[in-house]
Wavefront OBJ file of the C-alpha trace (Angstrom):
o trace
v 178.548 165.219 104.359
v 179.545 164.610 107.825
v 181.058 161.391 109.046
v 179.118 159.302 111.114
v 179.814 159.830 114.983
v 181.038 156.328 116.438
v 181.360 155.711 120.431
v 185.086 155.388 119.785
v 185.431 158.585 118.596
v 182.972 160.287 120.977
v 185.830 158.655 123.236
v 188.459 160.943 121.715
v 186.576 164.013 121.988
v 186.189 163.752 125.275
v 189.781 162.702 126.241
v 190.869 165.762 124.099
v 188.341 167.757 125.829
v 189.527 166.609 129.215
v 192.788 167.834 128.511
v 192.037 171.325 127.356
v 189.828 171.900 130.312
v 193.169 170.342 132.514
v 195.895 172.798 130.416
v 193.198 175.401 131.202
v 193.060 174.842 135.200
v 196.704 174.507 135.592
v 197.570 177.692 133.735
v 195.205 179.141 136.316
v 196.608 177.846 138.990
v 200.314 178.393 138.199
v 199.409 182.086 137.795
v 197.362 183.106 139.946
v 194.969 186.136 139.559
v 194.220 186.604 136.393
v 194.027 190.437 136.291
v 197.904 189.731 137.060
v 198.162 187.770 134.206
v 200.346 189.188 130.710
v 199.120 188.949 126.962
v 200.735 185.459 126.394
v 199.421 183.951 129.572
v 196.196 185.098 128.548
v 196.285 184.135 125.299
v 197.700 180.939 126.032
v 194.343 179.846 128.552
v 191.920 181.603 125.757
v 193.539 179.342 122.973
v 192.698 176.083 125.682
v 189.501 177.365 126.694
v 188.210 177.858 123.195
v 189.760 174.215 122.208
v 187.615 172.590 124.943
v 184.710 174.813 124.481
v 183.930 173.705 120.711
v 184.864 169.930 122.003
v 182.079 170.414 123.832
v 179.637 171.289 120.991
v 181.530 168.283 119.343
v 180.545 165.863 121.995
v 177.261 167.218 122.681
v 176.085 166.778 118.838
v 178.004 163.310 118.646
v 175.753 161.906 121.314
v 172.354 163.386 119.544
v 173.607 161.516 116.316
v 174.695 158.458 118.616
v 171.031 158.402 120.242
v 169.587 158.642 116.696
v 171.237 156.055 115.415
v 170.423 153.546 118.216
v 166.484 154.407 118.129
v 167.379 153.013 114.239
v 168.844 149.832 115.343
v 165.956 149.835 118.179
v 162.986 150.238 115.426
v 165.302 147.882 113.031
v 165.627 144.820 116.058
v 161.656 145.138 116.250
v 161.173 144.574 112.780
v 163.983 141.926 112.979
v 166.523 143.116 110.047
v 169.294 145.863 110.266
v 167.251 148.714 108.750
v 170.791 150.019 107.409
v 174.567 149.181 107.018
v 177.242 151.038 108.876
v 177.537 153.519 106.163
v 173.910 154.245 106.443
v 172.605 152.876 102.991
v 169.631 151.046 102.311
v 170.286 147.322 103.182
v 171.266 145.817 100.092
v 170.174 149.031 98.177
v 166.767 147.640 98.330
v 163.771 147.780 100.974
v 160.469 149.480 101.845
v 160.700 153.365 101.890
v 159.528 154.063 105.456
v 158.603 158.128 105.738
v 156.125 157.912 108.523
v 156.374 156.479 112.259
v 159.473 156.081 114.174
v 161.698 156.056 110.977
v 160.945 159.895 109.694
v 160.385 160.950 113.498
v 164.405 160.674 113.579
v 164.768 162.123 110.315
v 163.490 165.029 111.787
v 165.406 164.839 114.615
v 168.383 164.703 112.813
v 167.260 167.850 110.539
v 166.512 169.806 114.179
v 169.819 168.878 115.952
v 172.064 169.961 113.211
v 169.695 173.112 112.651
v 169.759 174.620 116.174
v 172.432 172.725 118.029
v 172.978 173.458 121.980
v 175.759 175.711 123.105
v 177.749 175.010 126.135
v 175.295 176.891 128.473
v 172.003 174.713 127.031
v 170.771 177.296 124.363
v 170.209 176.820 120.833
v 172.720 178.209 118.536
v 170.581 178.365 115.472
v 172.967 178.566 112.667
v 172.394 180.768 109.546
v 172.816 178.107 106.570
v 173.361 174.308 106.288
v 171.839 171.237 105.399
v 171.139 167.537 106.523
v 171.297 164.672 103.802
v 169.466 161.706 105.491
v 169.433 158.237 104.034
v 166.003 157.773 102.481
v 164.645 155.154 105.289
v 164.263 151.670 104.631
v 162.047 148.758 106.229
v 163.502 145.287 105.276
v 159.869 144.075 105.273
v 156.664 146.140 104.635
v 154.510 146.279 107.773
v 151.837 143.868 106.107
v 154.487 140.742 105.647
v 154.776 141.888 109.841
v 150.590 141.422 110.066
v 150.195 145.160 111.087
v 148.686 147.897 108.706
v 150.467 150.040 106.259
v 150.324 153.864 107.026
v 151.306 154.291 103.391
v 151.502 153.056 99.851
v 155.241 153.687 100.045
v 156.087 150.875 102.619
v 154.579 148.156 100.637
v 156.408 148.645 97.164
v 159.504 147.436 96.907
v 162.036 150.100 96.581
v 165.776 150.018 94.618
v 168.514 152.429 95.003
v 169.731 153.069 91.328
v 171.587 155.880 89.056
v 169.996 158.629 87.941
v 168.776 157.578 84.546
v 168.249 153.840 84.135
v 166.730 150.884 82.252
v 164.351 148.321 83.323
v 162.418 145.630 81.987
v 158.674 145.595 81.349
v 156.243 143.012 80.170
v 153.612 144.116 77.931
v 151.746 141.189 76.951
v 152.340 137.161 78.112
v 151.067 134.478 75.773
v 152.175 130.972 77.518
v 151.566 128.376 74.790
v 153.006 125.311 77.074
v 151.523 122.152 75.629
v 152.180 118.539 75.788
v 154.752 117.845 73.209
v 155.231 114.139 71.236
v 158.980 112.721 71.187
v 160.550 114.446 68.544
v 158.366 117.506 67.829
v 159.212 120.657 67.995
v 158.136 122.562 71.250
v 155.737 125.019 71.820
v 157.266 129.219 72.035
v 155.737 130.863 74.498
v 155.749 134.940 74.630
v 157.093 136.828 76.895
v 156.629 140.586 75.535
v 158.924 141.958 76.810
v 160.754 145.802 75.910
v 163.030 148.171 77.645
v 162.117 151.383 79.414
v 164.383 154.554 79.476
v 163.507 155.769 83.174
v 164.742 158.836 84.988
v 164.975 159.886 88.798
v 162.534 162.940 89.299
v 162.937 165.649 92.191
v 160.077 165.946 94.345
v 161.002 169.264 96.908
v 158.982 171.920 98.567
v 160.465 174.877 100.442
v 158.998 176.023 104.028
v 157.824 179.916 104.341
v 159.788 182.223 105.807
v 160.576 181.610 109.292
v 161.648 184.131 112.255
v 165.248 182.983 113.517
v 164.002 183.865 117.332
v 160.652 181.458 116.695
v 163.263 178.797 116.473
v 165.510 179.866 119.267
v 162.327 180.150 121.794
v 160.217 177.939 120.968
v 160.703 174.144 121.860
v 161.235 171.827 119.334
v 159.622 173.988 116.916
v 162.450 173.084 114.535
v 161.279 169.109 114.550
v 157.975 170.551 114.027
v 159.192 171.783 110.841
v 161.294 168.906 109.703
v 157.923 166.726 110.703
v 156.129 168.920 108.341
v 158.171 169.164 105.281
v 158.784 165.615 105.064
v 154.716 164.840 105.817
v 154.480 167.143 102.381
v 156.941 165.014 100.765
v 155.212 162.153 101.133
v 152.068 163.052 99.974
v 153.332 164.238 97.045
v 155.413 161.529 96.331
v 152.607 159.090 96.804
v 150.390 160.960 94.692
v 153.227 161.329 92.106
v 153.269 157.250 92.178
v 149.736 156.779 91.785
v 149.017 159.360 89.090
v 151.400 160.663 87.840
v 151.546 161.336 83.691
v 155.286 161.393 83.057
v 155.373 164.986 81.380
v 157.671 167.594 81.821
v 159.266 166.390 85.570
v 156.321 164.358 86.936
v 156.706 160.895 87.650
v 155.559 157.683 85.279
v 152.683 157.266 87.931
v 150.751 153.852 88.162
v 147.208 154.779 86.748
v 148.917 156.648 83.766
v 150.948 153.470 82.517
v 149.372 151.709 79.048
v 148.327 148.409 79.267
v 146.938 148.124 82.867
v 143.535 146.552 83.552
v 140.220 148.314 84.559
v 137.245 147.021 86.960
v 134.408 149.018 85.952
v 131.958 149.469 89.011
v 129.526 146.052 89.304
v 126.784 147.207 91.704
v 128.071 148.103 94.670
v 132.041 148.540 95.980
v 132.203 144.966 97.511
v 131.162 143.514 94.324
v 133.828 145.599 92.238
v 137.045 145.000 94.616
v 135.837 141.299 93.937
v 135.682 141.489 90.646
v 139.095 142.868 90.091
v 140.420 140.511 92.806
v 139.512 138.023 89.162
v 140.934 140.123 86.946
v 144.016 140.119 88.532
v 144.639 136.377 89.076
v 142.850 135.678 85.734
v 146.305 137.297 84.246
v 147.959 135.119 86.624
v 149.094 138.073 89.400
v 148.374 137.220 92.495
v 146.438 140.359 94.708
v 148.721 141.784 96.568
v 147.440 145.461 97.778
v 144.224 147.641 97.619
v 144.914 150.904 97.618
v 141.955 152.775 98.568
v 141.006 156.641 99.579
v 139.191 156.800 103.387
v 136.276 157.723 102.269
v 135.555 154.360 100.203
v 137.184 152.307 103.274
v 134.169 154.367 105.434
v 131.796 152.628 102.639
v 132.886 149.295 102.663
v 133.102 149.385 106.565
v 129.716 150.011 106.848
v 128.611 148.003 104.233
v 125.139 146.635 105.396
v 124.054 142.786 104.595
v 120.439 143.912 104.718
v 117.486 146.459 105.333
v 117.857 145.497 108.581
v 121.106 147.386 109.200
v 123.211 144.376 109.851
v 126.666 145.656 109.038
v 128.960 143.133 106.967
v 131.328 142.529 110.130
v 131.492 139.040 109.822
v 131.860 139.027 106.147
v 134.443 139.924 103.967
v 136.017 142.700 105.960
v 138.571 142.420 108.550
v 138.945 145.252 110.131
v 141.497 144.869 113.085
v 144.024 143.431 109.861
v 142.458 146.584 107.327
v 141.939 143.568 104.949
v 139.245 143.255 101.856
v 138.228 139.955 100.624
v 141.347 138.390 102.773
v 143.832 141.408 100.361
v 145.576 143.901 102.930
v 144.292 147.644 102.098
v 146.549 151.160 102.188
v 144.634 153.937 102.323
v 145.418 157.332 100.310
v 144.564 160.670 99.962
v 146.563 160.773 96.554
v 144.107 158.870 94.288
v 142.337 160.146 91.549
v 138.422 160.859 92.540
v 136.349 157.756 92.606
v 139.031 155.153 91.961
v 141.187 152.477 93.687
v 144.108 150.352 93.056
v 144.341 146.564 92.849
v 148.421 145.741 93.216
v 150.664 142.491 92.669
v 153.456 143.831 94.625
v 155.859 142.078 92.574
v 154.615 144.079 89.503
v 155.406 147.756 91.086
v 158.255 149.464 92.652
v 159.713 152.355 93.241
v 163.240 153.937 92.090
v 165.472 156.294 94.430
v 168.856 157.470 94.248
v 171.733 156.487 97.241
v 172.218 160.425 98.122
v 169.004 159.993 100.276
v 166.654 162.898 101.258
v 168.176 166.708 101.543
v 167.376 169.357 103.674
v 168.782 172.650 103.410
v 168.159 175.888 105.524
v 169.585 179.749 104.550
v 168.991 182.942 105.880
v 170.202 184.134 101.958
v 166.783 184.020 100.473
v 165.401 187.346 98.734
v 165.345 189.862 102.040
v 164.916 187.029 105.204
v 168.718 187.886 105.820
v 167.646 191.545 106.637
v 164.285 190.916 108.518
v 166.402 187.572 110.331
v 164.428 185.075 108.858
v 165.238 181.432 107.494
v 163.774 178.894 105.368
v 164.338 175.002 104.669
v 163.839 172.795 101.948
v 163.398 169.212 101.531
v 163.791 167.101 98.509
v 164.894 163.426 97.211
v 164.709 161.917 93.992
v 162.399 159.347 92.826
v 160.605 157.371 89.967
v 157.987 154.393 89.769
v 159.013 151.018 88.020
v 155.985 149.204 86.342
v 157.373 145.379 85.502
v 153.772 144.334 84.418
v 151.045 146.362 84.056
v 148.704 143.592 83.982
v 149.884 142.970 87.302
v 147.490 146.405 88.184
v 143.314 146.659 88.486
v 142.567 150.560 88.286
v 138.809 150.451 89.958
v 136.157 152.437 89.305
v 134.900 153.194 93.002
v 131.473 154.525 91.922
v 128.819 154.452 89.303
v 129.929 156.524 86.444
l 1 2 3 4 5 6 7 8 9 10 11 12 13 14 15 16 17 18 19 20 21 22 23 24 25 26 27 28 29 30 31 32 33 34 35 36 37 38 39 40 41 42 43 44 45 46 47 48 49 50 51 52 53 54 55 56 57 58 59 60 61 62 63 64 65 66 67 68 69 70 71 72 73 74 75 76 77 78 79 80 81 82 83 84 85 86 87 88 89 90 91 92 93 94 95 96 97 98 99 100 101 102 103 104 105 106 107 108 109 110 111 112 113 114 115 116 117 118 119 120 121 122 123 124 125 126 127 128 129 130 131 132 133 134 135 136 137 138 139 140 141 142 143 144 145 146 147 148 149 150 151 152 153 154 155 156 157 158 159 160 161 162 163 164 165 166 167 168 169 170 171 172 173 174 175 176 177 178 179 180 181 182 183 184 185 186 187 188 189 190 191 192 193 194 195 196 197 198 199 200 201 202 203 204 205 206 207 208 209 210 211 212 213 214 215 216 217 218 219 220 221 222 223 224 225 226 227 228 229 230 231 232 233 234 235 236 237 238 239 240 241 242 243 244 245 246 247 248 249 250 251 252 253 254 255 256 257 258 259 260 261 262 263 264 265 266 267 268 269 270 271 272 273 274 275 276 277 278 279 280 281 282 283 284 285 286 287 288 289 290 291 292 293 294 295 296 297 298 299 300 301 302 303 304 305 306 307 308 309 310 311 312 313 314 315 316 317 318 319 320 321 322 323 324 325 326 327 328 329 330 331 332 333 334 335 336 337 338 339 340 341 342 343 344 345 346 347 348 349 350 351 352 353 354 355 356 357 358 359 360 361 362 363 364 365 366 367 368 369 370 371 372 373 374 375 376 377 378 379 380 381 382 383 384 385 386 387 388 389 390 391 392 393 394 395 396 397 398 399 400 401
């Protein structure tokens, strides 16, 4: 992996530059008309010439990483945490993982300026193979604990940088027998119930169609458009593997498929049932953290009417500037299973990465694209879900069955 680019040693490549392009211009000088000039004079302004030249591609790359990294601290001072250390890992290994707005806009503008950096005279210089490992982003807070909307499950669970396989601790069952307790008698034992769970990181990648290498040369920003893409596919499937899924073969341990969570069966109408498990949840002593709903049951409860009359249920239990039910913040998803929802404790969910971050690769050496000048890219990271208490979870039934 590439060092990071710092200002002071953007500083040095241009001082060395400077004094390449200065060797260059006084051999000139001293010699007068080139087509005068022998093989060693020659040679000697090529070798300087060459030095300064790739300098330049030096410099020119360091300040695309440079202006990356400040939009970072920029979208990090709004949200009023460092959204990563110097060596660009997760604050404190732990966070929100942040794959849409500003945060995976510069992922993909990292993934585009290493892909088709500019030459000397402003072209692209699409390169044959390579890749880009970017630090999996992280919010310090989730945009709800800010008062704005989520724009995806994934930025409201907390998320941990670990090892690949790992062990974590999860409560199956709470019995708290606390009591009033005469002088001398023995106390009360509560249960805890808790066991261990053997967890594993799981890849999640997808691999882009072959792509012609002069689309990318001539065609602006076309190679952001693909890094936009790829990682847009990511997350949908990682958010789908989180809420669903069943832990065979390489598939996550997703929410819905863990034993032990609670069920709201659908009570006459969807405002009724997100109520209702709004009680089951705090009933086990969770406190309701997240809906997670798909848009087309957000549409219903948005136009949820109070009577025949068509009043709509503005006033009521909907807010919808906030995108809160019943007073509970709501993230919508495309990745839930067909007429269901989520009820979340926040503190009873979260999500498992590893510190390599998300990879993206590009070759020209797949099957024949070398031959017709083609490339593709792939993106992939490594993740798993972490359910501490499953009765921390409501799976609702969004319709009648």
């Amino acid at each position: 992996m590439t060092p990071m680019m710092t200002k002071s040693k953007l500083a040095e490549l241009k001082t060395s530059a400077l004094a390449a392009t200065t060797a260059a211009r006084e051999i000139a000088e001293q010699h007068g008309d080139p087509n005068r000039w022998d093989a060693k004079t020659r040679g000697d302004y090529d070798a300087e010439m060459t030095k300064a030249r790739n300098l330049l591609d030096q410099i020119k790359t360091g300040q695309r990483d440079l202006e990356i990294i400040e939009q970072a601290k920029g979208l990090a001072a709004e949200i009023g945490e460092p959204l990563m250390n110097g060596d660009r890992s997760p604050v404190n290994g732990d966070g929100h993982v942040a794959l849409t707005g500003p945060a995976v806009k510069a992922m993909a503008r990292a993934i585009a300026t290493r892909m088709a950096p500019v030459d000397e005279h402003g072209r692209k210089a699409l390169l044959p193979a390579g890749s880009t490992v970017t630090t999996v982003p992280m919010l310090a807070e989730s945009p709800i604990a800010l008062g704005r909307p989520a724009l995806s499950l994934l930025e409201v669970l907390g998320a941990t940088a670990r090892a690949p396989k790992y062990t974590y601790l999860r409560q199956i069952t709470r019995t708290n027998n606390a009591a009033p307790v005469a002088l001398g008698a023995t106390k009360p034992t509560s249960v805890l119930g808790l066991t261990e769970v053997d967890a594993e990181l799981h890849v999640i990648a997808h691999i882009s169609e072959p792509i012609p290498k002069y689309w990318l040369e001539d065609t602006t920003a076309l190679e952001q458009f693909i890094g936009d893409e790829l990682l847009y596919g990511l997350r949908q499937a990682l958010e789908a593997q989180v809420i669903k899924g069943d832990s065979t073969g390489e598939n996550l341990s997703g929410i819905v498929s863990v034993s032990g969570i609670q069920t709201q069966a659908f009570a006459t109408d969807l405002l009724t049932t997100t109520r209702g498990a709004i009680t089951k949840a705090e009933t086990a002593g969770h406190e309701a953290g997240v809906f997670v709903l798909a848009p087309a049951d957000w549409e219903k409860l948005e136009l949820a009417r109070t009577d025949t009359a068509g009043q709509l249920e503005l006033g009521g239990p909907i807010d919808r500037a906030a995108r809160k039910l019943w007073g509970v913040p709501v993230v919508l998803s495309l990745g839930l299973p067909a007429s269901t929802g989520l009820l979340l404790d926040l503190s009873a969910v979260g999500l498992s990465t590893d510190s390599a971050g998300v990879e993206t690769k590009w070759s020209e050496n797949v099957s024949d694209d070398f031959s017709k000048n083609q490339l593709r890219a792939r993106v992939e990271g490594r993740f798993e879900v972490d359910v501490t208490q499953p009765l921390g979870v409501v799976k609702i039934a969004t319709a009648a069955a």
